[in-house]
C-alpha positions in Angstrom: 0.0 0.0 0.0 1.1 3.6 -0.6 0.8 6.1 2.5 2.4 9.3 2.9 4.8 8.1 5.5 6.1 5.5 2.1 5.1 1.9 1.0 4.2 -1.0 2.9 3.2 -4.7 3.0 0.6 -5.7 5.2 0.2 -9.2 5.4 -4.1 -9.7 6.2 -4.1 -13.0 7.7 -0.8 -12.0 10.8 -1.7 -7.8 10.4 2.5 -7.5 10.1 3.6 -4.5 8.2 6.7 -4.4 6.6 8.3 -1.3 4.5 8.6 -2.2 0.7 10.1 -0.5 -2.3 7.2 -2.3 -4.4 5.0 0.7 -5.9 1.5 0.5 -6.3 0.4 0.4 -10.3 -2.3 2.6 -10.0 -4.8 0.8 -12.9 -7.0 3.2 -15.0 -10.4 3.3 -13.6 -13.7 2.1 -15.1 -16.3 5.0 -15.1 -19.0 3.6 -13.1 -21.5 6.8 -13.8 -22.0 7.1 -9.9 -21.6 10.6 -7.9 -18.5 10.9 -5.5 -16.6 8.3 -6.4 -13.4 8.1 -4.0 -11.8 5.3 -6.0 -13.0 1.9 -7.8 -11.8 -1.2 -8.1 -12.7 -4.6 -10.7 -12.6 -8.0 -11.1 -14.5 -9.6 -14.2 -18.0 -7.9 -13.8 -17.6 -7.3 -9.9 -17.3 -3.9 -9.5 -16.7 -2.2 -5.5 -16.8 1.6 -6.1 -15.9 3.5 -3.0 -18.2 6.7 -2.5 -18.0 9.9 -0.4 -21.2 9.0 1.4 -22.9 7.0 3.9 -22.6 4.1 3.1 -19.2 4.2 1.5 -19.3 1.2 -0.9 -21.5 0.2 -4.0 -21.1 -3.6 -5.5 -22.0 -4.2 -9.1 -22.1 -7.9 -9.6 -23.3 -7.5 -13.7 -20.5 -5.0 -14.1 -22.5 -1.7 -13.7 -25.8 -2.4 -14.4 -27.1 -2.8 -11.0 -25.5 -1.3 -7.7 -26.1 -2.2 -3.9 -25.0 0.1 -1.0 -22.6 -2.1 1.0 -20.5 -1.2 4.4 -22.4 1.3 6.4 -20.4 1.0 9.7 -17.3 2.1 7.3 -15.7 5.3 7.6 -15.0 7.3 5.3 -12.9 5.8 2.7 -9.2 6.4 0.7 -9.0 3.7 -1.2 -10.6 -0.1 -2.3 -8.9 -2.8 -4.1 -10.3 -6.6 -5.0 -8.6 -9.6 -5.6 -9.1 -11.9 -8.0 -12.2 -14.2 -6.4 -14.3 -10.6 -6.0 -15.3 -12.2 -2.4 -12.2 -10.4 -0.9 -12.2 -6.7 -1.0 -9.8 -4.5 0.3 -10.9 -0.6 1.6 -9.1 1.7 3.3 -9.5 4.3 5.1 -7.7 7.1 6.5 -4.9 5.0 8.6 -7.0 1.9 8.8 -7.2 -1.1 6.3 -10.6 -3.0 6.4 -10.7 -6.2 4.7 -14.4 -8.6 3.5 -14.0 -12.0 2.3 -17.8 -12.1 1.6 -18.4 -9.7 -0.8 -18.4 -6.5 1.4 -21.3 -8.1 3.7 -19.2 -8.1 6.7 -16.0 -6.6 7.7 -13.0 -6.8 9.9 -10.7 -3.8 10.8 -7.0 -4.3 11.2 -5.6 -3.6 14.2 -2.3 -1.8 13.1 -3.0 2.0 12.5 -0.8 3.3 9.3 0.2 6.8 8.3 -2.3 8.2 6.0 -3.1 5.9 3.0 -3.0 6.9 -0.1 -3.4 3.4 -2.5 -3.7 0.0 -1.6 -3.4 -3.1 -4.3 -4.7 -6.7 -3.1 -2.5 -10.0 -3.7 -3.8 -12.8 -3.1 -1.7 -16.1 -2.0 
């Protein structure tokens, strides 16, 4: 992830950060055609757009067509990322990552607190 204090790895599973030189490729985003859109993230026709709003998230499951409000107990968000099965999302928010591995029905905060995030990217093992 990319944070103004430099780039880091944060293993999901153990929470352990480690500094990286590894830069964040910051993919072109999809227009989704939705208002204050933070940042947007997609895998095959899964679609988790990150919003300024209450809630923070919309999920497009037909790439678009349809949208559902997801992660109301979220704050406000940075950044999103999804892995490659579109169960796992990734969303950030100001010094806190937040991680789904349902589809953004329910979520888990990360205990380590980061400087202020600026991109995340999602690997999967």
């Amino acid at each position: 992830m990319q944070t103004v204090g430099g780039m880091f790895a944060v293993d999901l599973e153990t929470e352990e950060v480690e500094p990286t030189d590894e830069e964040v490729e910051r993919e072109p985003q999809p227009e989704v055609g939705l208002p204050k859109v933070v940042a947007v993230a997609m895998s095959a026709s899964t679609i988790v757009a990150a919003v300024a709003r209450k809630p923070p998230l919309m999920l497009s499951y037909d790439a678009g067509t349809t949208w559902r409000e997801a992660g109301a107990g979220l704050p406000p968000a940075r950044a999103v990322a999804i892995g490659e099965n579109p169960d796992v999302v990734l969303y950030a928010s100001r010094n806190r990552l937040h991680v789904s591995e349902n589809g953004g029905i329910f979520w888990r905060s990360l205990a380590v607190e980061l400087p202020e995030i600026e991109a995340v990217l999602l690997r999967e093992a």
